[in-house]
N, CA and C atoms of all chains as a GROMACS GRO file, in nm:
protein
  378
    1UNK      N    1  11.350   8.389  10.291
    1UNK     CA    2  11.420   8.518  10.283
    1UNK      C    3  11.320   8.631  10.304
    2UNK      N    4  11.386   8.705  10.395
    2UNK     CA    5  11.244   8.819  10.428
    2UNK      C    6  11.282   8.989  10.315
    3UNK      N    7  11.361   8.912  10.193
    3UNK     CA    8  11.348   9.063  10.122
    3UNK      C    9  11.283   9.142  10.109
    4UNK      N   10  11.195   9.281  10.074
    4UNK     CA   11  11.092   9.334  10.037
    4UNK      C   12  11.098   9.406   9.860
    5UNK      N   13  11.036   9.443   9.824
    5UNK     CA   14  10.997   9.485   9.678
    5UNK      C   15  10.960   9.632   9.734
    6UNK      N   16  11.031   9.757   9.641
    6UNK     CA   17  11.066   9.882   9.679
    6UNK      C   18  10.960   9.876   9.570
    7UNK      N   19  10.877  10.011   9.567
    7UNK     CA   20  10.754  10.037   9.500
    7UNK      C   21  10.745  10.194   9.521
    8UNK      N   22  10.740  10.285   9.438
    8UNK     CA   23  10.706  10.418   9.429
    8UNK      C   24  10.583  10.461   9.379
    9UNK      N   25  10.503  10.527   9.479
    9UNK     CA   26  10.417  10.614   9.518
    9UNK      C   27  10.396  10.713   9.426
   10UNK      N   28  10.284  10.743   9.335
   10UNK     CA   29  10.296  10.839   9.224
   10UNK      C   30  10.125  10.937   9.258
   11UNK      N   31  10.105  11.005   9.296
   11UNK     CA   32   9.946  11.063   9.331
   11UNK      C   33   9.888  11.012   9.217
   12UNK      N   34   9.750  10.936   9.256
   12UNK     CA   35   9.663  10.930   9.153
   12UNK      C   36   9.682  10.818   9.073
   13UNK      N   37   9.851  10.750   9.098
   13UNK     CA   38   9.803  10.589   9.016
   13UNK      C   39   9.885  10.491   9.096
   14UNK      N   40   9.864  10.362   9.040
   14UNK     CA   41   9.900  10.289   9.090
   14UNK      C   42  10.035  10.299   9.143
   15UNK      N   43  10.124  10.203   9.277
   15UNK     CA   44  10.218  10.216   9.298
   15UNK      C   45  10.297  10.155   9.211
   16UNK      N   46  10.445  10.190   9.155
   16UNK     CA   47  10.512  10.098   9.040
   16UNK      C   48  10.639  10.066   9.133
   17UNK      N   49  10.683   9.933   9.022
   17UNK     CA   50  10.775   9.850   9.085
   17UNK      C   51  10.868   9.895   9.061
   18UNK      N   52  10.960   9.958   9.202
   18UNK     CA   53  11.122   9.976   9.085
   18UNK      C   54  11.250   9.909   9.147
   19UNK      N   55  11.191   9.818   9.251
   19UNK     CA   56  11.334   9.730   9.283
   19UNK      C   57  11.295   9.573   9.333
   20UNK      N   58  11.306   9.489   9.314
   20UNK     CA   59  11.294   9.376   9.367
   20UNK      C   60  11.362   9.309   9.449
   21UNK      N   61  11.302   9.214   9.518
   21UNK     CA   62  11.384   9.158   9.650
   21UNK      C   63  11.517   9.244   9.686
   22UNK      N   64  11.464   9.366   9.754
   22UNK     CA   65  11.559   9.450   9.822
   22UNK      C   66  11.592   9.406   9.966
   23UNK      N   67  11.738   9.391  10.026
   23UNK     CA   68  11.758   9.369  10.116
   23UNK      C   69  11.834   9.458  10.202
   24UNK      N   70  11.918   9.601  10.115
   24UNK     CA   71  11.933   9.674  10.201
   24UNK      C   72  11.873   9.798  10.160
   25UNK      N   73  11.881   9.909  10.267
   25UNK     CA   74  11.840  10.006  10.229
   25UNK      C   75  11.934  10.131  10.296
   26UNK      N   76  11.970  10.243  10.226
   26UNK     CA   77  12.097  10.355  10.311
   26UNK      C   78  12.071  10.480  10.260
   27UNK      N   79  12.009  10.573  10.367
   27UNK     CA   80  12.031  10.680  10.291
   27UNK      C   81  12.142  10.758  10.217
   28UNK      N   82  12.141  10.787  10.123
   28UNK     CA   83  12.264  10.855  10.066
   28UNK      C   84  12.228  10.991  10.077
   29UNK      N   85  12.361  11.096  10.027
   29UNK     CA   86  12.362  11.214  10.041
   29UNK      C   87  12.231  11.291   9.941
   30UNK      N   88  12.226  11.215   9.854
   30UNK     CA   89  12.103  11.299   9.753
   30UNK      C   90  11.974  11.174   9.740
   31UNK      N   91  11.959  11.131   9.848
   31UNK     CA   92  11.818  11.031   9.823
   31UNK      C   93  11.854  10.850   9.910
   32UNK      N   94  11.844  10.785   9.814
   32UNK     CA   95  11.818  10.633   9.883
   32UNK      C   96  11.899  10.547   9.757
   33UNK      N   97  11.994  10.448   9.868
   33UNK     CA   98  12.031  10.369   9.783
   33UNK      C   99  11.967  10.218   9.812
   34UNK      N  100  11.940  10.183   9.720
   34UNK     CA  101  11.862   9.986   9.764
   34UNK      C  102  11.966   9.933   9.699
   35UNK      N  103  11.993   9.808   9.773
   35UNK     CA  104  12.033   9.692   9.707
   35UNK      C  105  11.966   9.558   9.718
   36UNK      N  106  11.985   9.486   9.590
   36UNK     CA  107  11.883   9.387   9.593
   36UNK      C  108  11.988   9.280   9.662
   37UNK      N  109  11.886   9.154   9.716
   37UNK     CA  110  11.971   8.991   9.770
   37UNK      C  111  12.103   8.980   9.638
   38UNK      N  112  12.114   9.025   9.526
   38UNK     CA  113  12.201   8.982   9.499
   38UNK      C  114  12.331   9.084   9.456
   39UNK      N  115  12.332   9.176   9.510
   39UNK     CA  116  12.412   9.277   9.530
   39UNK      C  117  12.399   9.404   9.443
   40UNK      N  118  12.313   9.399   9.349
   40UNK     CA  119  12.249   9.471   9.220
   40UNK      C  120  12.188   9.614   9.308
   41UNK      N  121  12.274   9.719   9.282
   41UNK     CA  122  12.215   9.860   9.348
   41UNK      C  123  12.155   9.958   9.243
   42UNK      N  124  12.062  10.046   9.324
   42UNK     CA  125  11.942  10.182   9.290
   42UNK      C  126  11.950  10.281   9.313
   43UNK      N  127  11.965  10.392   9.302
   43UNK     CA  128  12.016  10.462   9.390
   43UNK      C  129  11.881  10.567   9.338
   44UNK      N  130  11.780  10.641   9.428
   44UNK     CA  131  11.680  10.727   9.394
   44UNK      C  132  11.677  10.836   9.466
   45UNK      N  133  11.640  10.948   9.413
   45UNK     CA  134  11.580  11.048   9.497
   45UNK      C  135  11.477  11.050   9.553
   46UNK      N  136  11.427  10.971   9.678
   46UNK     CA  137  11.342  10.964   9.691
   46UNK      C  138  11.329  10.937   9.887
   47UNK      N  139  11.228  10.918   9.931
   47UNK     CA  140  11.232  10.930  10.097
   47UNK      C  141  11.117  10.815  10.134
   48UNK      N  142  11.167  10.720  10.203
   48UNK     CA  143  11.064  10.614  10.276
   48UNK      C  144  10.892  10.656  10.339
   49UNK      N  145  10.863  10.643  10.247
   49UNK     CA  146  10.675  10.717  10.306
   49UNK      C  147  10.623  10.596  10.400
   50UNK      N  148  10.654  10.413  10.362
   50UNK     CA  149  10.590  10.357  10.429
   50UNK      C  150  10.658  10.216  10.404
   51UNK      N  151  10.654  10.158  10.546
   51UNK     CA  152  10.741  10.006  10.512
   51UNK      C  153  10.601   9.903  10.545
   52UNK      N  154  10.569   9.776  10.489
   52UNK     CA  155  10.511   9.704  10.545
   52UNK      C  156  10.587   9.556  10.546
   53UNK      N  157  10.621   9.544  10.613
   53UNK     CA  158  10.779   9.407  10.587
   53UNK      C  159  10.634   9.290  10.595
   54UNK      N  160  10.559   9.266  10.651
   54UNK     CA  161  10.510   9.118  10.666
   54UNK      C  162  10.417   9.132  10.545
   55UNK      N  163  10.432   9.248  10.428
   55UNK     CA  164  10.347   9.240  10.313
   55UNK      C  165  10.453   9.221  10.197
   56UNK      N  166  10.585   9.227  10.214
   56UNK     CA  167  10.724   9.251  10.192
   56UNK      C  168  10.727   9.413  10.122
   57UNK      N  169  10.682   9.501  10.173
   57UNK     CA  170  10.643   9.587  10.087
   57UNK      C  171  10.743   9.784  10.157
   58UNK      N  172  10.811   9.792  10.069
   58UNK     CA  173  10.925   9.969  10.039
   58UNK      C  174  10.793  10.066   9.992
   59UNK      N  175  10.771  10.192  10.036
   59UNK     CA  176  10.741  10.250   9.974
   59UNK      C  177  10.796  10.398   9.948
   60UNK      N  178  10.825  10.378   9.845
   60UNK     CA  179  10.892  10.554   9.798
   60UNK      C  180  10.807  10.624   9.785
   61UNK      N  181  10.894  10.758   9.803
   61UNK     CA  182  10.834  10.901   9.698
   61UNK      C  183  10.934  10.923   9.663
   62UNK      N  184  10.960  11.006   9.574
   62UNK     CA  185  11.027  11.133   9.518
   62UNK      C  186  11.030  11.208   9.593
   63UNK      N  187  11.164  11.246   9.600
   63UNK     CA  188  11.150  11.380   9.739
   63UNK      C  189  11.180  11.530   9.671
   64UNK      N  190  10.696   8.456  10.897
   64UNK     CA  191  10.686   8.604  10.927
   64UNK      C  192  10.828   8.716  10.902
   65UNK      N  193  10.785   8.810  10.794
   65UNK     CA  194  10.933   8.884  10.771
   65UNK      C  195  10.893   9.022  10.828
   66UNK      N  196  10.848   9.024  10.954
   66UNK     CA  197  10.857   9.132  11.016
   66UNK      C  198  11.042   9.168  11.067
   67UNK      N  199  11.058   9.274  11.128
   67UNK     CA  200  11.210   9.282  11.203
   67UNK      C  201  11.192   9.373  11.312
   68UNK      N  202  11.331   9.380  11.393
   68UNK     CA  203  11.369   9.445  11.459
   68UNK      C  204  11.346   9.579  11.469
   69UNK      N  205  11.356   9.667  11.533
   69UNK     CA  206  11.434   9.798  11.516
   69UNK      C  207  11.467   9.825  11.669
   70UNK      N  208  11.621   9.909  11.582
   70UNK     CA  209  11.715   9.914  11.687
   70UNK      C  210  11.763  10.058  11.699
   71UNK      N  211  11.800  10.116  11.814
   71UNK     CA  212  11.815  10.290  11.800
   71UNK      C  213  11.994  10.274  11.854
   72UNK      N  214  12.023  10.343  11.692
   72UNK     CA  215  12.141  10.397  11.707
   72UNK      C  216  12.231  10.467  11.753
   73UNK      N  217  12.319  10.481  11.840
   73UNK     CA  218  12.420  10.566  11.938
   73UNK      C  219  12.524  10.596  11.970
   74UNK      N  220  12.571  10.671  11.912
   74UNK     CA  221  12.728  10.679  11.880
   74UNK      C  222  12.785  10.626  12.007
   75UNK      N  223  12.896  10.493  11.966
   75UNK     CA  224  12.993  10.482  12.030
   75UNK      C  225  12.909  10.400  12.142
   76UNK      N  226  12.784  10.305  12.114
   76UNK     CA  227  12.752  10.244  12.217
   76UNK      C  228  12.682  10.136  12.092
   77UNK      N  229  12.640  10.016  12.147
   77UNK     CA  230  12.602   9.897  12.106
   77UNK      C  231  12.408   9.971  12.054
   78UNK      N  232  12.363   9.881  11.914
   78UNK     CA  233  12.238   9.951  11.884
   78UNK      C  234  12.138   9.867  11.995
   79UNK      N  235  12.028   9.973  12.073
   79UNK     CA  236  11.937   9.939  12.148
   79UNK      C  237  11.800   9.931  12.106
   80UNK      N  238  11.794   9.764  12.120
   80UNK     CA  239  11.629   9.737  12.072
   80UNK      C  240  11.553   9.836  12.134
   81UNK      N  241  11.459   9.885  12.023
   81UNK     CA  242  11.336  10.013  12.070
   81UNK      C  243  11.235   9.894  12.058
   82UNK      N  244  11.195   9.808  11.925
   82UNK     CA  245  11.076   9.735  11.902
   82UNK      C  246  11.081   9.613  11.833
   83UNK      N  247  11.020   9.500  11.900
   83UNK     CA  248  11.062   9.362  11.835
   83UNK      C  249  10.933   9.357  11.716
   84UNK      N  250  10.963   9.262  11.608
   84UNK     CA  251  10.859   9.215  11.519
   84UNK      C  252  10.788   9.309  11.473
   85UNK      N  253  10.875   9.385  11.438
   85UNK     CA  254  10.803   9.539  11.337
   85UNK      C  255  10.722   9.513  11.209
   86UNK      N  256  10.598   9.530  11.208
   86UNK     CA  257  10.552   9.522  11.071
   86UNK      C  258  10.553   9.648  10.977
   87UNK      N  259  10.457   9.749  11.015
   87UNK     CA  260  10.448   9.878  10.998
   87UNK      C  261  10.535   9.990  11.030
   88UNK      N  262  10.596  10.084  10.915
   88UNK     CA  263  10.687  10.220  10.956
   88UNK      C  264  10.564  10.328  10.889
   89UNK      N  265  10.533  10.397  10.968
   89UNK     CA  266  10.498  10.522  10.902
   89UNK      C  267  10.591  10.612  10.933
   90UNK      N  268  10.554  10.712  10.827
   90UNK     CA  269  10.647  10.883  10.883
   90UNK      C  270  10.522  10.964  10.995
   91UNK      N  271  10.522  11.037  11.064
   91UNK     CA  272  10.461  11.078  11.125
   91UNK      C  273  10.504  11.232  11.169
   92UNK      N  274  10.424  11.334  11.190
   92UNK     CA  275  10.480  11.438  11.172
   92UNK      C  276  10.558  11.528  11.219
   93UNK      N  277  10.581  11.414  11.319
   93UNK     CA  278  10.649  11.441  11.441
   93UNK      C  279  10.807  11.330  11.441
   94UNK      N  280  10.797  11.232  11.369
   94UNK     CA  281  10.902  11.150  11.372
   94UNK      C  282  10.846  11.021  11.280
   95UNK      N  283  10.858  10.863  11.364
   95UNK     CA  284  10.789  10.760  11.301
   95UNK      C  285  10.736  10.695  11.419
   96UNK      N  286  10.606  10.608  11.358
   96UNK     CA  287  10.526  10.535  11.432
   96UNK      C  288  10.550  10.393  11.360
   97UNK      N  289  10.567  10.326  11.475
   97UNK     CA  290  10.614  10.209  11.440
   97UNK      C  291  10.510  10.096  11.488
   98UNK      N  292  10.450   9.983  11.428
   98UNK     CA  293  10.350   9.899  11.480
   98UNK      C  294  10.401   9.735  11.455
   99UNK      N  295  10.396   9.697  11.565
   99UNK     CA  296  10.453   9.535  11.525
   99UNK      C  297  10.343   9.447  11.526
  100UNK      N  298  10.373   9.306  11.476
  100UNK     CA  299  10.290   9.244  11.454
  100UNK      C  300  10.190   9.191  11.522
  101UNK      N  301  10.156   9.225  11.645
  101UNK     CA  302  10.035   9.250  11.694
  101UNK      C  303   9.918   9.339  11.720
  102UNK      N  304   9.967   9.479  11.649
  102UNK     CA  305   9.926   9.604  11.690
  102UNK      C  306   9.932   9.676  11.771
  103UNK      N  307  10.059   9.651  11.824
  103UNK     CA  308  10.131   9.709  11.950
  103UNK      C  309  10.210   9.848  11.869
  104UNK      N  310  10.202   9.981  11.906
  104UNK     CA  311  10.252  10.059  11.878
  104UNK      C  312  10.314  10.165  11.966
  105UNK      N  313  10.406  10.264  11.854
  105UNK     CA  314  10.523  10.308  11.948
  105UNK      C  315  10.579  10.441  11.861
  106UNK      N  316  10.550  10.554  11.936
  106UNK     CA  317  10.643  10.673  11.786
  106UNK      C  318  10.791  10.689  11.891
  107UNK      N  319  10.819  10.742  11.781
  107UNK     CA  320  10.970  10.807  11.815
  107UNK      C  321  11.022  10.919  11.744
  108UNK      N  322  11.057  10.991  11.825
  108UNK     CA  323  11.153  11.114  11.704
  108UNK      C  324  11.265  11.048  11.636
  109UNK      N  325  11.226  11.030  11.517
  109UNK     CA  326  11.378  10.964  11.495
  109UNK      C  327  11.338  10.944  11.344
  110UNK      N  328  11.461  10.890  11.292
  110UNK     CA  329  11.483  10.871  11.135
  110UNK      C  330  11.523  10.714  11.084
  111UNK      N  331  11.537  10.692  10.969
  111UNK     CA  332  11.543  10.560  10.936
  111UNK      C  333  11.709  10.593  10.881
  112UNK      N  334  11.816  10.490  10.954
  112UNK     CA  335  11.956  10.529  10.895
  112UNK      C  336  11.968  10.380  10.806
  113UNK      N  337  11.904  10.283  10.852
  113UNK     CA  338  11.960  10.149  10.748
  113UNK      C  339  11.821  10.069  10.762
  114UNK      N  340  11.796   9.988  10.665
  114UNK     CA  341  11.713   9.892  10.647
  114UNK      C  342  11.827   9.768  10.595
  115UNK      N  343  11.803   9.644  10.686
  115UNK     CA  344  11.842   9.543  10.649
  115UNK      C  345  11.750   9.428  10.653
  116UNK      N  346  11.702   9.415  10.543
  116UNK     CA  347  11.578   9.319  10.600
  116UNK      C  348  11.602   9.163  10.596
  117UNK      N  349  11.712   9.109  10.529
  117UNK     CA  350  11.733   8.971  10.557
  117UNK      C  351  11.782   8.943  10.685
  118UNK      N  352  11.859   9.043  10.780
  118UNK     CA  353  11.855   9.014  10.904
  118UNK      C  354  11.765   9.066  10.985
  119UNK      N  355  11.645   9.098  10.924
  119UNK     CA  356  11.556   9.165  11.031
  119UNK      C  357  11.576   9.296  11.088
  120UNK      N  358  11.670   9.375  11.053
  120UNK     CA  359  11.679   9.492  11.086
  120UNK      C  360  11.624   9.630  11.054
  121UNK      N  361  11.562   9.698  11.148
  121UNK     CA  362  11.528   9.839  11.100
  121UNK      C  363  11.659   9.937  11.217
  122UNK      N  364  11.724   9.984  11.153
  122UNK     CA  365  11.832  10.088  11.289
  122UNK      C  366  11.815  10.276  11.189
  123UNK      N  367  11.754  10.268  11.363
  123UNK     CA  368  11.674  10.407  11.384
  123UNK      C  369  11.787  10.529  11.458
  124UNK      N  370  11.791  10.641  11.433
  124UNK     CA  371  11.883  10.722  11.487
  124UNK      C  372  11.731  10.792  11.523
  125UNK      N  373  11.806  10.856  11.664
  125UNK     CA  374  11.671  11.030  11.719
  125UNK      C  375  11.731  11.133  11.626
  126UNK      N  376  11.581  11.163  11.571
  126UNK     CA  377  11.637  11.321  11.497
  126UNK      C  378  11.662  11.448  11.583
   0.00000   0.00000   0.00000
Protein backbone atom coordinates (compact mmCIF):
# COMPACT_ATOMS: atom_id res chain seq x y z
CA UNK A 1 0.00 0.00 0.00
CA UNK A 2 1.60 3.25 -1.04
CA UNK A 3 -0.21 5.40 1.87
CA UNK A 4 1.84 8.34 3.24
CA UNK A 5 1.99 9.76 6.97
CA UNK A 6 0.85 13.62 6.98
CA UNK A 7 3.42 15.42 9.32
CA UNK A 8 3.33 19.22 10.21
CA UNK A 9 6.07 21.53 9.89
CA UNK A 10 6.50 23.75 13.07
CA UNK A 11 9.85 26.41 12.68
CA UNK A 12 12.48 25.32 14.87
CA UNK A 13 11.28 21.71 15.88
CA UNK A 14 10.81 18.66 14.89
CA UNK A 15 8.13 17.69 12.28
CA UNK A 16 4.96 16.06 14.28
CA UNK A 17 2.76 13.33 13.31
CA UNK A 18 -0.79 14.20 12.76
CA UNK A 19 -2.25 11.62 10.37
CA UNK A 20 -1.31 8.19 9.50
CA UNK A 21 -1.45 6.07 6.49
CA UNK A 22 -3.23 8.86 4.59
CA UNK A 23 -4.59 7.99 1.33
CA UNK A 24 -6.52 10.86 0.29
CA UNK A 25 -5.97 14.27 0.27
CA UNK A 26 -8.76 17.50 -0.86
CA UNK A 27 -8.52 20.78 -0.45
CA UNK A 28 -11.38 22.15 1.42
CA UNK A 29 -12.81 25.60 1.62
CA UNK A 30 -10.85 26.58 4.92
CA UNK A 31 -7.63 24.27 4.63
CA UNK A 32 -7.06 20.35 3.92
CA UNK A 33 -9.00 17.44 4.46
CA UNK A 34 -6.93 13.82 4.81
CA UNK A 35 -8.35 10.68 4.99
CA UNK A 36 -6.70 7.76 6.27
CA UNK A 37 -6.81 3.82 4.25
CA UNK A 38 -9.50 3.34 6.53
CA UNK A 39 -11.86 6.05 5.96
CA UNK A 40 -11.01 8.00 9.35
CA UNK A 41 -10.92 11.96 8.27
CA UNK A 42 -8.72 15.43 9.41
CA UNK A 43 -9.61 18.18 8.38
CA UNK A 44 -6.63 21.19 9.00
CA UNK A 45 -5.87 24.54 8.26
CA UNK A 46 -3.11 24.07 6.72
CA UNK A 47 -1.32 24.05 2.90
CA UNK A 48 0.99 21.19 1.33
CA UNK A 49 4.74 22.67 1.73
CA UNK A 50 6.20 19.25 0.55
CA UNK A 51 5.26 15.64 -0.63
CA UNK A 52 7.93 12.92 -0.67
CA UNK A 53 5.73 9.69 -1.63
CA UNK A 54 8.83 7.16 -2.03
CA UNK A 55 9.70 8.37 1.75
CA UNK A 56 5.80 8.00 2.30
CA UNK A 57 6.02 11.38 3.59
CA UNK A 58 2.72 14.83 3.69
CA UNK A 59 4.09 17.79 4.74
CA UNK A 60 1.95 20.55 6.30
CA UNK A 61 1.95 24.01 7.50
CA UNK A 62 -0.51 26.00 9.02
CA UNK A 63 -1.64 28.43 6.71
CA UNK B 1 8.15 2.00 -5.07
CA UNK B 2 5.14 4.42 -3.86
CA UNK B 3 6.00 7.09 -6.07
CA UNK B 4 2.68 8.29 -8.47
CA UNK B 5 1.35 9.86 -11.21
CA UNK B 6 0.39 13.32 -11.77
CA UNK B 7 -2.22 14.24 -13.90
CA UNK B 8 -3.45 17.92 -15.07
CA UNK B 9 -6.92 18.57 -14.67
CA UNK B 10 -9.47 20.05 -17.37
CA UNK B 11 -12.71 20.80 -17.29
CA UNK B 12 -14.83 18.64 -19.27
CA UNK B 13 -11.88 16.63 -20.78
CA UNK B 14 -10.18 13.30 -19.55
CA UNK B 15 -7.05 14.13 -16.72
CA UNK B 16 -3.65 14.48 -18.81
CA UNK B 17 -0.52 12.77 -17.59
CA UNK B 18 2.01 15.84 -16.99
CA UNK B 19 4.61 13.28 -14.99
CA UNK B 20 5.08 9.56 -14.41
CA UNK B 21 6.72 8.17 -11.01
CA UNK B 22 6.58 11.36 -9.02
CA UNK B 23 8.62 11.33 -5.97
CA UNK B 24 9.10 14.94 -4.97
CA UNK B 25 6.28 18.05 -4.86
CA UNK B 26 7.68 21.23 -3.90
CA UNK B 27 5.77 24.63 -3.85
CA UNK B 28 7.76 26.90 -5.86
CA UNK B 29 7.23 30.48 -6.24
CA UNK B 30 6.02 30.45 -9.18
CA UNK B 31 3.76 27.26 -9.03
CA UNK B 32 5.21 23.47 -8.25
CA UNK B 33 8.28 21.59 -9.16
CA UNK B 34 7.81 18.27 -9.49
CA UNK B 35 10.82 15.50 -9.53
CA UNK B 36 10.32 11.80 -10.27
CA UNK B 37 12.14 9.06 -9.39
CA UNK B 38 15.03 9.52 -11.31
CA UNK B 39 15.67 13.16 -10.98
CA UNK B 40 13.97 14.10 -13.85
CA UNK B 41 12.26 17.40 -13.24
CA UNK B 42 9.42 19.61 -14.31
CA UNK B 43 7.55 23.01 -12.81
CA UNK B 44 4.24 24.00 -13.61
CA UNK B 45 1.90 26.78 -12.73
CA UNK B 46 -0.47 24.94 -11.11
CA UNK B 47 -1.99 23.72 -7.77
CA UNK B 48 -2.54 20.46 -6.01
CA UNK B 49 -6.62 19.68 -6.32
CA UNK B 50 -6.45 15.83 -5.00
CA UNK B 51 -3.89 13.50 -3.66
CA UNK B 52 -4.74 9.89 -4.01
CA UNK B 53 -1.98 7.94 -3.15
CA UNK B 54 -3.15 4.29 -3.09
CA UNK B 55 -3.82 4.75 -6.70
CA UNK B 56 -0.86 6.65 -7.40
CA UNK B 57 -2.36 9.79 -8.04
CA UNK B 58 -1.27 13.41 -7.83
CA UNK B 59 -4.22 15.64 -10.12
CA UNK B 60 -2.89 19.03 -10.69
CA UNK B 61 -5.15 21.97 -11.96
CA UNK B 62 -3.04 25.39 -13.79
CA UNK B 63 -3.42 28.20 -11.46
Amino acid sequence: MCEANAYLRKQGEEDELFLEMVDHVLPHEDGLMLEDIFGKRKMIKAKIVELALVDHKIILERA
